[in-house]
TORKOL-4160 file (C-alpha; in steps of 0.2 Angstrom, whole numbers, padded with zeros to 4 digits, m for minus):
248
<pt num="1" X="0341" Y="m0605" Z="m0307"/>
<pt num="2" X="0329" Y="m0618" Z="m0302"/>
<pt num="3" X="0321" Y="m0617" Z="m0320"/>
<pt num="4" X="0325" Y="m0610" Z="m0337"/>
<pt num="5" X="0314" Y="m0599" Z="m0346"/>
<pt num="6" X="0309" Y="m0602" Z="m0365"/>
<pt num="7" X="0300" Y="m0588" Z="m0371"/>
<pt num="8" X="0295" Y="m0579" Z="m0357"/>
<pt num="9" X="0287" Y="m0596" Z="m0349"/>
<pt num="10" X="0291" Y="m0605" Z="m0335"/>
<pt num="11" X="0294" Y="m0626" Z="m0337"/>
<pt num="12" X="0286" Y="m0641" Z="m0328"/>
<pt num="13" X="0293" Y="m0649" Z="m0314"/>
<pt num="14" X="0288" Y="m0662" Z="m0302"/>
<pt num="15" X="0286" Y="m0663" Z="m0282"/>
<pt num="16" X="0301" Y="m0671" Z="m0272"/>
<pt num="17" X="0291" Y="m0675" Z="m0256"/>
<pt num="18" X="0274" Y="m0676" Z="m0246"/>
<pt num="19" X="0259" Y="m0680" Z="m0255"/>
<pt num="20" X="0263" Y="m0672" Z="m0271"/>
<pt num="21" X="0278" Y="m0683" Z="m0271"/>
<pt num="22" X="0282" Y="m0685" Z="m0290"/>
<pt num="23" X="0266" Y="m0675" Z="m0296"/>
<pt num="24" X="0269" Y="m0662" Z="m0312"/>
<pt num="25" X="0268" Y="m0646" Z="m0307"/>
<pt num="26" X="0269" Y="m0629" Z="m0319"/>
<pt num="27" X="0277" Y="m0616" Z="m0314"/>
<pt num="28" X="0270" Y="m0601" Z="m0311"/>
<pt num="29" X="0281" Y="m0589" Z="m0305"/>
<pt num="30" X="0301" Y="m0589" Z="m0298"/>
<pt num="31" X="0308" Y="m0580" Z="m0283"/>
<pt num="32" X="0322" Y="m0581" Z="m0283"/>
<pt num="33" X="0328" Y="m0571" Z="m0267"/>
<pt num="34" X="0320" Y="m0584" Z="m0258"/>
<pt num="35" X="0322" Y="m0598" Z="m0266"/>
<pt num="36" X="0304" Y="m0602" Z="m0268"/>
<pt num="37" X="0292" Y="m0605" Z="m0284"/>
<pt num="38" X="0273" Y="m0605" Z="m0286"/>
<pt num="39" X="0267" Y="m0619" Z="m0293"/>
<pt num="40" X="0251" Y="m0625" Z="m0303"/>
<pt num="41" X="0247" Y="m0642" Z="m0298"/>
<pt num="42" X="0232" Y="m0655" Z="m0298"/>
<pt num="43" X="0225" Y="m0654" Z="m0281"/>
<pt num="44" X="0225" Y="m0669" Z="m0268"/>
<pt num="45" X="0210" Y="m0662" Z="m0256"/>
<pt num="46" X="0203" Y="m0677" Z="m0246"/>
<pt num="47" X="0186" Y="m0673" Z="m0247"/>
<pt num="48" X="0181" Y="m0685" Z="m0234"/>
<pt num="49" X="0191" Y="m0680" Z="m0222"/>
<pt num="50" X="0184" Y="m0661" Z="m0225"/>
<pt num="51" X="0165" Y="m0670" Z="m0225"/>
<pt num="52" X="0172" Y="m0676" Z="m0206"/>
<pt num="53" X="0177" Y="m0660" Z="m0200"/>
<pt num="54" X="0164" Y="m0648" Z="m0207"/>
<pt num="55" X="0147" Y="m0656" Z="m0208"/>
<pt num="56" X="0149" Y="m0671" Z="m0197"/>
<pt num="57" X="0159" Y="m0660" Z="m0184"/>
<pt num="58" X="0172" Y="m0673" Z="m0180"/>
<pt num="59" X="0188" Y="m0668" Z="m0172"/>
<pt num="60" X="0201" Y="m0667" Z="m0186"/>
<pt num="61" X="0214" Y="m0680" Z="m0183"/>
<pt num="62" X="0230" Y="m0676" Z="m0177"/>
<pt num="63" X="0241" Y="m0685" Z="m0190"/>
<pt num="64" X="0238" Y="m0694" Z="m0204"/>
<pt num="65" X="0239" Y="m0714" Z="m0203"/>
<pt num="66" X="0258" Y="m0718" Z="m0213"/>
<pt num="67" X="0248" Y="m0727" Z="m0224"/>
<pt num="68" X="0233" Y="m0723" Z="m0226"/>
<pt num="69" X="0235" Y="m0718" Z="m0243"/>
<pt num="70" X="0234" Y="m0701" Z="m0252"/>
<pt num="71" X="0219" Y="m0692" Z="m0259"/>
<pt num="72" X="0218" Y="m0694" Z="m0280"/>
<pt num="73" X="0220" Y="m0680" Z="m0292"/>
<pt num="74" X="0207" Y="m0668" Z="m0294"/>
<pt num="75" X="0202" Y="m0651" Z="m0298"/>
<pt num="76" X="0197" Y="m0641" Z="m0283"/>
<pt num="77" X="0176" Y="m0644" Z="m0280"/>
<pt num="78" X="0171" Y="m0629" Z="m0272"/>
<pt num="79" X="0154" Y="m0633" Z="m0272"/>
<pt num="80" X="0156" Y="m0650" Z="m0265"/>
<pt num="81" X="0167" Y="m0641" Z="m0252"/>
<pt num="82" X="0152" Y="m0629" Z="m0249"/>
<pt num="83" X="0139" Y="m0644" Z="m0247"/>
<pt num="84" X="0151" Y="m0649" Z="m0234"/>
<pt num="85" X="0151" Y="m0631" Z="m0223"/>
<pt num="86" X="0168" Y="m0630" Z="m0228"/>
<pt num="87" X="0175" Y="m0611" Z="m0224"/>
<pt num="88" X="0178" Y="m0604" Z="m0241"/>
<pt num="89" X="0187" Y="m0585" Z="m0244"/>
<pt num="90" X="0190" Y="m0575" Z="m0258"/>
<pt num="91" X="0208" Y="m0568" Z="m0262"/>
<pt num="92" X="0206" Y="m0558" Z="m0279"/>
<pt num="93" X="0204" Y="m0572" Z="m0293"/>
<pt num="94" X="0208" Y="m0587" Z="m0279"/>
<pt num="95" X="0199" Y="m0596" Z="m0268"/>
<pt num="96" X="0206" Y="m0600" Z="m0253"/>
<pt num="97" X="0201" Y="m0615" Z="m0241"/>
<pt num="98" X="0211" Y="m0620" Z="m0227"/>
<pt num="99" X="0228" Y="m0607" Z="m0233"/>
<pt num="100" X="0227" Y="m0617" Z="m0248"/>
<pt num="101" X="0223" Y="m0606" Z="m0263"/>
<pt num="102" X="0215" Y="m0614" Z="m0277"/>
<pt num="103" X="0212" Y="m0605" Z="m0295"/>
<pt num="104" X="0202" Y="m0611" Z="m0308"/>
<pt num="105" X="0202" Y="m0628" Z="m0300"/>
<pt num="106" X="0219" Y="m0627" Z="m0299"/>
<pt num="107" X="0232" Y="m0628" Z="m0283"/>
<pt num="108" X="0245" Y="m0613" Z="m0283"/>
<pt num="109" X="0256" Y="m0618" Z="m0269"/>
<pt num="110" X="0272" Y="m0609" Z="m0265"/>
<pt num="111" X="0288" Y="m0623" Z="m0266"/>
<pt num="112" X="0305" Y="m0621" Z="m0262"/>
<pt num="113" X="0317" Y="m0623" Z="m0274"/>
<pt num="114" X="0325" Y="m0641" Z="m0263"/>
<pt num="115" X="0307" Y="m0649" Z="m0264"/>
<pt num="116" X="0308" Y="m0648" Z="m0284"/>
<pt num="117" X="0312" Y="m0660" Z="m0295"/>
<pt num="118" X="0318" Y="m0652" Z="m0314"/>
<pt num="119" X="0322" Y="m0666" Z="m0320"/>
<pt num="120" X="0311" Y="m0679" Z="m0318"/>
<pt num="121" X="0302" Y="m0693" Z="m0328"/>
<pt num="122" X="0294" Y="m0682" Z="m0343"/>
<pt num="123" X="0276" Y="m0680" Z="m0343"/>
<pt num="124" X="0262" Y="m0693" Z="m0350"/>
<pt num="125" X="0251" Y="m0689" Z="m0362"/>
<pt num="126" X="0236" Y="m0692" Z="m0347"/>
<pt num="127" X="0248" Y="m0678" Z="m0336"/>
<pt num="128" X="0248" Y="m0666" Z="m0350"/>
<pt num="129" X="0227" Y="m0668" Z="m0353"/>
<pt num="130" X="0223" Y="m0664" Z="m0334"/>
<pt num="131" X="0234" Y="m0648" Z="m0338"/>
<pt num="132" X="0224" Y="m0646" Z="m0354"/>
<pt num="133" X="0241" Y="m0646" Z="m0363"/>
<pt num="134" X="0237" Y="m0661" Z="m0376"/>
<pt num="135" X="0252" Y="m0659" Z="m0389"/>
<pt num="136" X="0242" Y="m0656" Z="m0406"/>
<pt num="137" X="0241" Y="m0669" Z="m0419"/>
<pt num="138" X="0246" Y="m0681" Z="m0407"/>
<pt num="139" X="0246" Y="m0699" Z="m0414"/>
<pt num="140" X="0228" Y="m0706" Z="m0408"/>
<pt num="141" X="0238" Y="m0725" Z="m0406"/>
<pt num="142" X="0250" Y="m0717" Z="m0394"/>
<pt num="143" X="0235" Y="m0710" Z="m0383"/>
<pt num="144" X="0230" Y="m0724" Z="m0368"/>
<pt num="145" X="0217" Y="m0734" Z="m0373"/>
<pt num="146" X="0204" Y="m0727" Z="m0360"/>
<pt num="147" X="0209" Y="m0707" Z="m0371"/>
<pt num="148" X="0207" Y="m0712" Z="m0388"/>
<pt num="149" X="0190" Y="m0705" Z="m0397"/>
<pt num="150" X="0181" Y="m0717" Z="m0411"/>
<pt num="151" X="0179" Y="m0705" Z="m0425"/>
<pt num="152" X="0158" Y="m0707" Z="m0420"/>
<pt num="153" X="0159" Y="m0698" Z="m0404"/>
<pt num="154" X="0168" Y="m0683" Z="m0412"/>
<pt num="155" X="0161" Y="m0681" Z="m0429"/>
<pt num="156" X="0140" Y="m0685" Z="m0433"/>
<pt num="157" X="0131" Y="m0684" Z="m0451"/>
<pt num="158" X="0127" Y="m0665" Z="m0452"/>
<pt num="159" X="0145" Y="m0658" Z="m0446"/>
<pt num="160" X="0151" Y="m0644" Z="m0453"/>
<pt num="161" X="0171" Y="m0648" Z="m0456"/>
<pt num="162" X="0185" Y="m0640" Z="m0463"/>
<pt num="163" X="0200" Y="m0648" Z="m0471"/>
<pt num="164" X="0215" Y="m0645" Z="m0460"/>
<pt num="165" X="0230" Y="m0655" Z="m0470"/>
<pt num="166" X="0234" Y="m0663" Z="m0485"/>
<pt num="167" X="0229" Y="m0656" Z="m0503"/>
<pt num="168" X="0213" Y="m0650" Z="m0501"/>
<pt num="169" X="0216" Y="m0641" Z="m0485"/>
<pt num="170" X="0205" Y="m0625" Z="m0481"/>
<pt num="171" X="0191" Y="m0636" Z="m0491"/>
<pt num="172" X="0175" Y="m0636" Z="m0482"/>
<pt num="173" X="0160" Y="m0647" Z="m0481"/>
<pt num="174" X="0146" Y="m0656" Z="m0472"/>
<pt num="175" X="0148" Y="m0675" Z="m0467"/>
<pt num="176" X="0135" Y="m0687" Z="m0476"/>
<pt num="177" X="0141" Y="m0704" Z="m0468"/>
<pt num="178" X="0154" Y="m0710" Z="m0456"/>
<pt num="179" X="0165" Y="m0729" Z="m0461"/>
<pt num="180" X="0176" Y="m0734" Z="m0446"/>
<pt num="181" X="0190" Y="m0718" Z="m0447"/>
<pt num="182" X="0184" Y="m0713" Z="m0463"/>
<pt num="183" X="0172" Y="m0698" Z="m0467"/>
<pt num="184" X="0164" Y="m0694" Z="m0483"/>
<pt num="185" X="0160" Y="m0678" Z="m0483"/>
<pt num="186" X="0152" Y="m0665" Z="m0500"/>
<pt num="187" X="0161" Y="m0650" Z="m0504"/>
<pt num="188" X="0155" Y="m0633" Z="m0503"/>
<pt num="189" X="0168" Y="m0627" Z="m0515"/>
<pt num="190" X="0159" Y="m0622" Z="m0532"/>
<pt num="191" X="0172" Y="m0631" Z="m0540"/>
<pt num="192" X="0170" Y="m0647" Z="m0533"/>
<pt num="193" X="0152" Y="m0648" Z="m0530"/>
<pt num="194" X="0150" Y="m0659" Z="m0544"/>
<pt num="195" X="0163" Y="m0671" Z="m0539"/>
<pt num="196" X="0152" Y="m0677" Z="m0527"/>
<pt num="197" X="0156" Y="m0687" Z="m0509"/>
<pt num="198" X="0176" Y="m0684" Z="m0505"/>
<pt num="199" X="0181" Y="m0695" Z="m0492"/>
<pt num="200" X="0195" Y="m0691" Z="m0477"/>
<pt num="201" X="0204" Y="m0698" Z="m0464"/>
<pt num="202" X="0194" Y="m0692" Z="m0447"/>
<pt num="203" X="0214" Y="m0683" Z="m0443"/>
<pt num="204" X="0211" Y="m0674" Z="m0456"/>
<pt num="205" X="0196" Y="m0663" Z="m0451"/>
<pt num="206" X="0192" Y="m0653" Z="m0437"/>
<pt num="207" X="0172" Y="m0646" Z="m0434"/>
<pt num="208" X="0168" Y="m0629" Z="m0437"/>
<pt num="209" X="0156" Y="m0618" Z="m0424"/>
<pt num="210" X="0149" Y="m0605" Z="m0427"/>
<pt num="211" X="0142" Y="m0590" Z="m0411"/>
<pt num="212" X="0125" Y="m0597" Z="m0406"/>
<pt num="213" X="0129" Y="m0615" Z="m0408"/>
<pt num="214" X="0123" Y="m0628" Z="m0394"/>
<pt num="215" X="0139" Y="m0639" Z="m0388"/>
<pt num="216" X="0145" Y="m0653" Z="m0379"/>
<pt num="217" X="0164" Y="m0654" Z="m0372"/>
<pt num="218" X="0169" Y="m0673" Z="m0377"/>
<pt num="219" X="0187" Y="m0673" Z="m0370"/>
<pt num="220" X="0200" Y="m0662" Z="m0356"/>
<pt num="221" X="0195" Y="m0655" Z="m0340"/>
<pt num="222" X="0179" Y="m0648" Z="m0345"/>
<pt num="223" X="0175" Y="m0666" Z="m0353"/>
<pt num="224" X="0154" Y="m0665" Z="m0351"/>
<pt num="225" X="0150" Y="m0649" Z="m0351"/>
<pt num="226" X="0138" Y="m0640" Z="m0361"/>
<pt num="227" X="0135" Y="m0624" Z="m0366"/>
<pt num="228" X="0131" Y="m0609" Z="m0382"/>
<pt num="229" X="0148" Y="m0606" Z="m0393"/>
<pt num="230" X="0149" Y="m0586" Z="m0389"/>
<pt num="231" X="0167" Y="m0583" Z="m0398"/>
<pt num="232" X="0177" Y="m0593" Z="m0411"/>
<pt num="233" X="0194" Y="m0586" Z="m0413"/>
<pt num="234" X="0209" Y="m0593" Z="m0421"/>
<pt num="235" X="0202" Y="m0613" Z="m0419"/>
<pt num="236" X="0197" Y="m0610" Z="m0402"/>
<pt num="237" X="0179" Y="m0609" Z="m0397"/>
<pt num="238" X="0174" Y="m0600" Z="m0382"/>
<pt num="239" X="0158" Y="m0607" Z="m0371"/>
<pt num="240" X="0144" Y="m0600" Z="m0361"/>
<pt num="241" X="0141" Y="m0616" Z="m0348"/>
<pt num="242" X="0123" Y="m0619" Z="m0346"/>
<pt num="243" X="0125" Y="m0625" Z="m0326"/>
<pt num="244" X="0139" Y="m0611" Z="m0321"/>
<pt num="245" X="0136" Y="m0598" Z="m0335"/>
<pt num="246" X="0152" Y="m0595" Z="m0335"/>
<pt num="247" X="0164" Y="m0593" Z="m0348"/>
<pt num="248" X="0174" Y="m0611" Z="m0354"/>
């Protein structure tokens, strides 16, 4: 088998050849009477190519330059692609552009098994975020430079938080002032109301929302965003996009 299967989920893998040479890819799905997998990768669509072709209505060239250079990672822009004129179709939950089918802003291209690479360099910590796959608890000093979050741009005065290790984990409270990576924050619980300001590491906290709030995404692929929390569920906070008005 090309890849091993760990509870029902397929493994990562990288690209051999071509311009996904050495890119992560997921896998998706296995078929194995042909020797071929469907892979979840980070598209490499060069948009100015598709401006040329569609809304400047230049001949599409017939080779690509040896080095020229290939296209950056990027989720697939289908409304940049429809500024262009580009010819989009609909395939169930896929678009499709060009034979290439595209989900979520993903690219699900089918592989064969010789133009995969199992075991190749493991994946960055930058690899894993475009794949929204950030381990948990990740230490922050370990992140690149350009990733890591000061403690202001994810918690404000006001926040609701919750304790989520350490002794008094489950505690919740509001933050009254932010020190560096330090938060102070009052209880809520009865019996330590009169304790008065208990101060955390920011790792130690996580924000609680509740249906109705108004958010901003501050980090992964929907970095920016904003949107109305319309589910909370097991830590994980479901959004209502103010531009799309589709679900995040």
């Amino acid at each position: 088998a090309v890849v091993s299967t760990q509870s029902g989920h397929y493994g990562r893998v990288r690209i051999k050849r071509g311009v996904y040479r050495n890119d992560l890819a997921q896998v998706d799905f296995v078929d194995h009477n042909q020797n071929k997998a469907i892979l979840k990768m980070i598209p490499r669509v060069d948009y100015k190519r598709v401006k040329s072709i569609y809304k400047d209505k230049e001949p599409a060239p017939k080779m690509r330059k040896r080095f020229q250079g290939r296209p950056s990672q990027k989720l697939f822009d289908l409304d940049l692609v429809r500024s262009f004129n580009g010819e989009i179709k609909k395939d169930g939950d896929c678009i499709v552009f060009e034979g290439a089918r595209y989900r979520n802003g993903f690219l699900y291209k089918t592989v064969a098994f010789s133009g995969i690479v199992t075991d190749g360099d493991k994946p960055t910590l930058d690899e894993l975020e475009k794949f929204d796959e950030l381990p948990e608890n990740v230490d922050p000093e370990l992140m690149p430079a350009d990733k890591r979050m000061n403690t202001e741009s994810v918690f404000a005065a006001g926040d609701v938080v919750e304790v989520c290790e350490g002794e008094l984990i489950h505690m919740t409270g509001k933050i009254i002032s932010i020190s560096g990576d330090k938060v102070s924050i009052i209880p809520f619980f009865a019996d330590l109301k009169n304790a008065g300001a208990l101060e955390f590491p920011a790792k130690e906290l996580r924000k609680i929302f509740k249906v109705g709030d108004h958010v901003r995404v501050i980090n992964g692929k929907f970095e920016g965003e904003t949107g109305h929390v319309v589910n909370v569920k097991d830590n994980v906070a479901v959004l209502l996009a103010d531009t799309t008005l589709s679900e995040l």
